[in-house]
N, C-alpha and C positions, 0 to 999 in steps of 0.2 A: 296799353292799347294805343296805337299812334293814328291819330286821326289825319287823313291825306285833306289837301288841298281842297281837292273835289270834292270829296263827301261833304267838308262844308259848305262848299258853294252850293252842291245839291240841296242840302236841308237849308243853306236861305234862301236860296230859288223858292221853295216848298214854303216856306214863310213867309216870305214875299207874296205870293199867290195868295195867302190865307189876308192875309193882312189888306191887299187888293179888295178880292173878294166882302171881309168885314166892313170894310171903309165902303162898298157900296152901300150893301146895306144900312149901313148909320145915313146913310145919303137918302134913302126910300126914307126912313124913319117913321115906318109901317109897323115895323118887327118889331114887339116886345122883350124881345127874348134878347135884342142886339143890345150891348151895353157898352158905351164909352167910358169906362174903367176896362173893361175887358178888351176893349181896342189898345188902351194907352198901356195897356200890360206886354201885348205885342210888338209896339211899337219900341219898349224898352227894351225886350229878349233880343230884339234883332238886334240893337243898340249893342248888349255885352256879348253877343256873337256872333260882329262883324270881326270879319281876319284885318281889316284896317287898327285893328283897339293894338295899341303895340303892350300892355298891359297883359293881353290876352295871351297874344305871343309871346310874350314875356314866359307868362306863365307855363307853355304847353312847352318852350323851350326846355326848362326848368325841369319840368315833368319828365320829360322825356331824357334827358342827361340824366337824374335820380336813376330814371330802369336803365337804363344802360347799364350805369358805372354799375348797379347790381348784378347784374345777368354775368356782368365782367366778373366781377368778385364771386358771384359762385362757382363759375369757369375754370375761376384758379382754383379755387377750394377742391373742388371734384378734378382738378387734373393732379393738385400735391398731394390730396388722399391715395389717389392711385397710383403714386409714383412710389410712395411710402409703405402699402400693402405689397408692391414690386418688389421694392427692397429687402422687405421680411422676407420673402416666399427664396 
């Protein structure tokens, strides 16, 4: 699955929002329910799911050449199998 551009900007837009949102509330510090572990948990995710981590990209590179070079290699396989059942016939 190749994750575009966008789709992560949309889901940290969308996390950005939350995290907005949270940090108000820690701000009231009315809400029980609001926890600064559960802020600073946020504030991490976005951290290892910003598209700046060259770490990340690293990795999604990575990822992404592995399915390739495979889709490739069974490409061949399913084209030299059928070359070879050709040949018999």
């Amino acid at each position: 699955m190749d994750i575009s551009e966008k789709e992560i900007k949309s889901e940290l837009d969308l996390l950005d929002d939350l995290i907005q949102n949270y940090y108000k509330q820690l701000e009231k510090n009315g809400d029980e329910k609001v926890k600064l572990g559960d802020f600073l948990k946020m504030i991490e995710l976005r951290r290892k799911l910003s598209p700046e981590n060259s770490e990340q990209k690293k990795f999604w590179k990575m990822l992404n050449k592995i399915r390739k070079d495979n889709l490739q290699n069974k490409e061949e396989t399913n084209h030299v199998q059928k070359t070879e059942k050709n040949d018999e016939q």
